[in-house]
Residue, then its C-alpha position, 0 to 999 in steps of 0.5 A: x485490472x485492480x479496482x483501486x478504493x482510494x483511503x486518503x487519511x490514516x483517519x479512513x482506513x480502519x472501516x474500509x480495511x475491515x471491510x475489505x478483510x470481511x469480504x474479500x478473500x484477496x485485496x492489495x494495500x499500497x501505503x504511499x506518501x501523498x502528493x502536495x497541491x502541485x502533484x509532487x510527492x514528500x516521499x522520493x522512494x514512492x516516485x521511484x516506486x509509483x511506475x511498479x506499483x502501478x505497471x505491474x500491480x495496478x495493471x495485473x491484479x485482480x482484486x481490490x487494492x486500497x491505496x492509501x495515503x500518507x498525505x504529509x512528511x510530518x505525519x509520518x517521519x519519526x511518529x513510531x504510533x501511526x496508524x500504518x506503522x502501529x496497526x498489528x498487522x500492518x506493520x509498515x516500516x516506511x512508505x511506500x509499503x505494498x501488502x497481499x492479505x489473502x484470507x485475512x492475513x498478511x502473506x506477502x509484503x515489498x517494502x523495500x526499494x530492492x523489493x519495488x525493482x523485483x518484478x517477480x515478487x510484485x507479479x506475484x503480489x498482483x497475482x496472489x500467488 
């Protein structure tokens, strides 16, 4: 089962993501919208996606898996800079967004609500394969 390290701004990504590049040789980043003070996420596409990412992912890699929050719809919508959507190698288009860096590079990615129904490239994502 995945060790989920929980990043819970854009503001604490950088270190850990670093981190993980240094001294991982697989590692899994979910990039999600956050939930408000009752539990419910802004972002619908991530509650449509959060039992995939979690039953399949969670459940089946092996690695760490940073899981990273959006904590607002305004962070978020139209701010072509953010951090997730800027970073050169992030490059997330929308949330939710899953990444498998393995060695230091980005080799596969679902980020699309036919790629969160795809069980087979989220088990391979899970898997590293």
């Amino acid at each position: 089962m995945a060790e989920v390290i929980q990043v819970p701004t854009s503001a604490d990504f950088l270190p850990i993501f670093e981190k993980c590049k240094a001294e991982e040789q697989f590692f899994i980043c979910v990039i999600t919208g956050g939930n408000d003070d009752q539990g419910k996420s802004w972002c619908p596409d991530c509650v449509v996606a959060k039992p995939n990412i979690e039953n399949i992912i969670l459940k089946n890699a092996d690695c760490k898996v940073l899981w990273c929050n959006v904590p607002t719809r305004a962070e978020w919508v139209g701010k072509s800079d953010h951090l997730y959507k800027a970073h050169e190698e992030v490059k997330a288009k929308g949330v939710p967004t899953v990444l498998l860096y393995a060695d230091g590079q980005i080799v596969m990615r679902a980020q699309t609500d036919e790629d969160f129904q795809n069980e087979e490239l989220l088990m391979a994502i899970a898997k590293h394969e």
